[in-house]
VMD Tcl script that builds the backbone (N, CA, C; Angstrom):
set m [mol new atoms 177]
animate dup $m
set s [atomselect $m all]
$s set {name element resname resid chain x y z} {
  {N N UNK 1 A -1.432 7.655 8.549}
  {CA C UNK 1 A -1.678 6.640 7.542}
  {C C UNK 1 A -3.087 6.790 6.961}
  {N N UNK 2 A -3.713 6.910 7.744}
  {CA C UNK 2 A -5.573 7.836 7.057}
  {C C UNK 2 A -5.421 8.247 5.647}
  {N N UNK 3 A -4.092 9.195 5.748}
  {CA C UNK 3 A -4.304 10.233 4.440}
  {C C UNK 3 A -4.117 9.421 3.258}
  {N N UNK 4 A -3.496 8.094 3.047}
  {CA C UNK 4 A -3.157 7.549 2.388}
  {C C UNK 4 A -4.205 7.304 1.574}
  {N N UNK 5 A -4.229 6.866 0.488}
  {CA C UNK 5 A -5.435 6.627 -0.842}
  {C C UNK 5 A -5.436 4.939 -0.653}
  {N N UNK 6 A -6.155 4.425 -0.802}
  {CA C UNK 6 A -6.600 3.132 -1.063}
  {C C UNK 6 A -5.597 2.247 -2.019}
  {N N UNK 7 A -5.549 2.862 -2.970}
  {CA C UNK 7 A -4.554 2.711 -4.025}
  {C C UNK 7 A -3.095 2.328 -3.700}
  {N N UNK 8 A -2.314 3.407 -2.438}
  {CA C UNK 8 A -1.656 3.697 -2.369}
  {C C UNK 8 A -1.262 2.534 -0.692}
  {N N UNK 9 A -2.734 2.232 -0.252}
  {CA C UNK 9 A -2.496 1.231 0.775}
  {C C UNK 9 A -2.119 -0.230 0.235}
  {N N UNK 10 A -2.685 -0.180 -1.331}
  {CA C UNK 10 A -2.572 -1.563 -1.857}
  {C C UNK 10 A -1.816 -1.912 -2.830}
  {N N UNK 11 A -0.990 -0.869 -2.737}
  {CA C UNK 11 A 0.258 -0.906 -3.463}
  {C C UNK 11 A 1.942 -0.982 -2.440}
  {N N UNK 12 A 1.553 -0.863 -1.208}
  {CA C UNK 12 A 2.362 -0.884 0.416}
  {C C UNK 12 A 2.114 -2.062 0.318}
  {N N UNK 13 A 1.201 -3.009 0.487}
  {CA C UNK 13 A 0.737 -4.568 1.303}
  {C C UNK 13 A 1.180 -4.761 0.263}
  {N N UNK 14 A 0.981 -4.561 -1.356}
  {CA C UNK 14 A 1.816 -6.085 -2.411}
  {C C UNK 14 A 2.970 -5.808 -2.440}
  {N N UNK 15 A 3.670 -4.707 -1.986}
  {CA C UNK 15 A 5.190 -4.413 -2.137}
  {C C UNK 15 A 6.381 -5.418 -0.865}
  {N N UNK 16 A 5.039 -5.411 0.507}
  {CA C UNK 16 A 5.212 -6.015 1.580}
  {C C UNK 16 A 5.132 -7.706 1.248}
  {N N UNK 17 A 4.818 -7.601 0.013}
  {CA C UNK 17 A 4.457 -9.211 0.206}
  {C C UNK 17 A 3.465 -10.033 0.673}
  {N N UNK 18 A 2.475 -8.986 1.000}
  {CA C UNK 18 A 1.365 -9.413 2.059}
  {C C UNK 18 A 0.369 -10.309 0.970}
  {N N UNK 19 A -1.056 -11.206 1.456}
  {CA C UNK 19 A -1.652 -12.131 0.557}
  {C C UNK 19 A -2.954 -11.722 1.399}
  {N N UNK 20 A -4.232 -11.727 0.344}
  {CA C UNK 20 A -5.112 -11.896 1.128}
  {C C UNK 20 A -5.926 -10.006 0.981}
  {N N UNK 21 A -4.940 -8.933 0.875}
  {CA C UNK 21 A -5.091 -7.773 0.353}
  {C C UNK 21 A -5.901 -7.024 -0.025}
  {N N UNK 22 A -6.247 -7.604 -1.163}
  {CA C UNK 22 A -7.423 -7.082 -2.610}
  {C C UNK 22 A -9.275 -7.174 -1.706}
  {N N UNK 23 A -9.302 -7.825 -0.214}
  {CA C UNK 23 A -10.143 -8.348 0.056}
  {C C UNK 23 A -10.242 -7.156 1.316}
  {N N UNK 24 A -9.921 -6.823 1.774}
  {CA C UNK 24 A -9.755 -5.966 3.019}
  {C C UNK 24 A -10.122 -4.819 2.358}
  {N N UNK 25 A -10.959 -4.045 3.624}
  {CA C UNK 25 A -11.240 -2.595 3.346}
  {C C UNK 25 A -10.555 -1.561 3.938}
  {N N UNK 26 A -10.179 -0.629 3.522}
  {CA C UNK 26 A -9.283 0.673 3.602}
  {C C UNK 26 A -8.755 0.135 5.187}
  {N N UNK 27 A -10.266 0.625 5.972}
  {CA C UNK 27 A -9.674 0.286 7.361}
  {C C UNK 27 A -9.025 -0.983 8.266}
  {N N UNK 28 A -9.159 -2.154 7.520}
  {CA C UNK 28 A -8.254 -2.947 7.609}
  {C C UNK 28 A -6.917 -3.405 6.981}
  {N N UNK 29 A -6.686 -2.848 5.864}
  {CA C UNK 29 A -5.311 -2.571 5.369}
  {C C UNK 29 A -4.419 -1.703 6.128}
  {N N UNK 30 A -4.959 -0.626 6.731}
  {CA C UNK 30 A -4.431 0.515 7.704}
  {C C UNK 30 A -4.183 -0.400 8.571}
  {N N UNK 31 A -5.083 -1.242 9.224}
  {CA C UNK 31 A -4.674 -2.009 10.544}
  {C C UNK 31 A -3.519 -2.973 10.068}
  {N N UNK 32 A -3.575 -3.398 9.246}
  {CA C UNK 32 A -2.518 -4.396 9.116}
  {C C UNK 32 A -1.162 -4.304 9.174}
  {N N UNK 33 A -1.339 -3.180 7.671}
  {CA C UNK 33 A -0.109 -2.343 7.489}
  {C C UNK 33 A 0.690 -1.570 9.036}
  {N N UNK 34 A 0.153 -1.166 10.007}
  {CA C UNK 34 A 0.080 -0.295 10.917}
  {C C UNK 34 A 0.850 -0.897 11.478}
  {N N UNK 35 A 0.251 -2.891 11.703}
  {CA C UNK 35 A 1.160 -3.753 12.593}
  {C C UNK 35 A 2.320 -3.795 11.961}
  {N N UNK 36 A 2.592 -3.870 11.128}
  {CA C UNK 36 A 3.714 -4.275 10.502}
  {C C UNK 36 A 5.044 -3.434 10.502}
  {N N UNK 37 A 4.429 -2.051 9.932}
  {CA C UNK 37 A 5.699 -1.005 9.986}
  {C C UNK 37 A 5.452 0.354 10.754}
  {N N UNK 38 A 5.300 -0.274 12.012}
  {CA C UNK 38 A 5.168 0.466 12.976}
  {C C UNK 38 A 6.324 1.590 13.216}
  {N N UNK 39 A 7.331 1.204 13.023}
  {CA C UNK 39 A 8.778 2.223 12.983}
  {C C UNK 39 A 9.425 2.307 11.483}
  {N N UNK 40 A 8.966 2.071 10.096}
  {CA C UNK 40 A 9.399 2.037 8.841}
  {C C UNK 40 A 8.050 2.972 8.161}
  {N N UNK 41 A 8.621 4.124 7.643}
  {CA C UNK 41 A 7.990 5.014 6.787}
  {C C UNK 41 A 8.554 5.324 5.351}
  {N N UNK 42 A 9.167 4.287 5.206}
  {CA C UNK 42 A 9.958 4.394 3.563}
  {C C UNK 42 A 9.374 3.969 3.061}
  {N N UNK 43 A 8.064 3.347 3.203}
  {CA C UNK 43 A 7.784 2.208 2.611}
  {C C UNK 43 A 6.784 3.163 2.085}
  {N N UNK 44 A 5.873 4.494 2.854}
  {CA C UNK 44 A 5.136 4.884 1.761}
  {C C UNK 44 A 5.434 5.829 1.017}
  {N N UNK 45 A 6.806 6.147 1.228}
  {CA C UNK 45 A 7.099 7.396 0.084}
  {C C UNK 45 A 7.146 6.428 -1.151}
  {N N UNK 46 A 7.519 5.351 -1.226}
  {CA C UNK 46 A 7.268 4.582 -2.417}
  {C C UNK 46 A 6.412 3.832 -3.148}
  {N N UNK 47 A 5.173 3.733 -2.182}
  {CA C UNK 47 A 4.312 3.557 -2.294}
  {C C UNK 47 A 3.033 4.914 -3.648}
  {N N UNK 48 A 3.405 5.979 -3.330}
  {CA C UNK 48 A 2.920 7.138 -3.251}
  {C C UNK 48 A 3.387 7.355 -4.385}
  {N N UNK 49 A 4.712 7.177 -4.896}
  {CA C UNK 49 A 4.984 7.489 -6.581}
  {C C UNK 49 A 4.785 6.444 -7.177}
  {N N UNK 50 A 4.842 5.438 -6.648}
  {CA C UNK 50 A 4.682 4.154 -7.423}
  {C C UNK 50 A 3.310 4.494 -8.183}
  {N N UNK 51 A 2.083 4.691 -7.063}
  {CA C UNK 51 A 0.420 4.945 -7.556}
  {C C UNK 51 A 0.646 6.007 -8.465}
  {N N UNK 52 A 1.260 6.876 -8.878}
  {CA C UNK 52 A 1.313 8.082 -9.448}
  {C C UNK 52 A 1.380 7.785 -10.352}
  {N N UNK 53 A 2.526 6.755 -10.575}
  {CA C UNK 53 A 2.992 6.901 -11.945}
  {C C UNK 53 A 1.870 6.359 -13.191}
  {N N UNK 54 A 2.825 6.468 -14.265}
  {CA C UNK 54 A 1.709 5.991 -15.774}
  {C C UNK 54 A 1.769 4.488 -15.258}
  {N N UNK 55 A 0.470 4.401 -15.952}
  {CA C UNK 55 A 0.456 2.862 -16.360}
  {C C UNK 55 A 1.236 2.297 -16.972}
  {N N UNK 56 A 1.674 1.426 -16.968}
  {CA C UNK 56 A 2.443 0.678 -18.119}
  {C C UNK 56 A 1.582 -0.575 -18.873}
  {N N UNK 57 A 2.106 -0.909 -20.064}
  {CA C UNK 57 A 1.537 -2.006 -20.751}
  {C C UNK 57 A 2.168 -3.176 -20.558}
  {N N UNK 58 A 1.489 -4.076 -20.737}
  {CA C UNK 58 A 1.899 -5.150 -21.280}
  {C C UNK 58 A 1.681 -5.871 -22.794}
  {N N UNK 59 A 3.105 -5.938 -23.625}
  {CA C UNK 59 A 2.403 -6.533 -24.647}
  {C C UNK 59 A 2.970 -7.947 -25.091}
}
mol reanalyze $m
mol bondsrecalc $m
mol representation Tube
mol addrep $m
């Protein structure tokens, strides 16, 4: 979970539903996240294209 980008940790916790997020640093998002999906790794292959992708707008 290290290798993960910041980006890509805080795009896992809002997908999770998690609150509180935007405030935590790398190494406590890892901890959190860590508790949580201790046996679930789907969560960052989607995580990982999600950050990739384009931006989108809003208009």
């Amino acid at each position: 979970m290290n290798t993960k980008t910041f980006k890509e940790l805080k795009k896992a916790a809002k997908d999770q539903g998690m609150r509180g997020y935007l405030k935590l640093t790398k190494a406590e998002l890892i901890a959190r996240l860590s508790a949580r999906n201790d046996e679930d790794d789907g969560v960052w292959e989607d995580a990982r294209g999600d950050a990739r992708a384009e931006p989108t707008t809003i208009k």
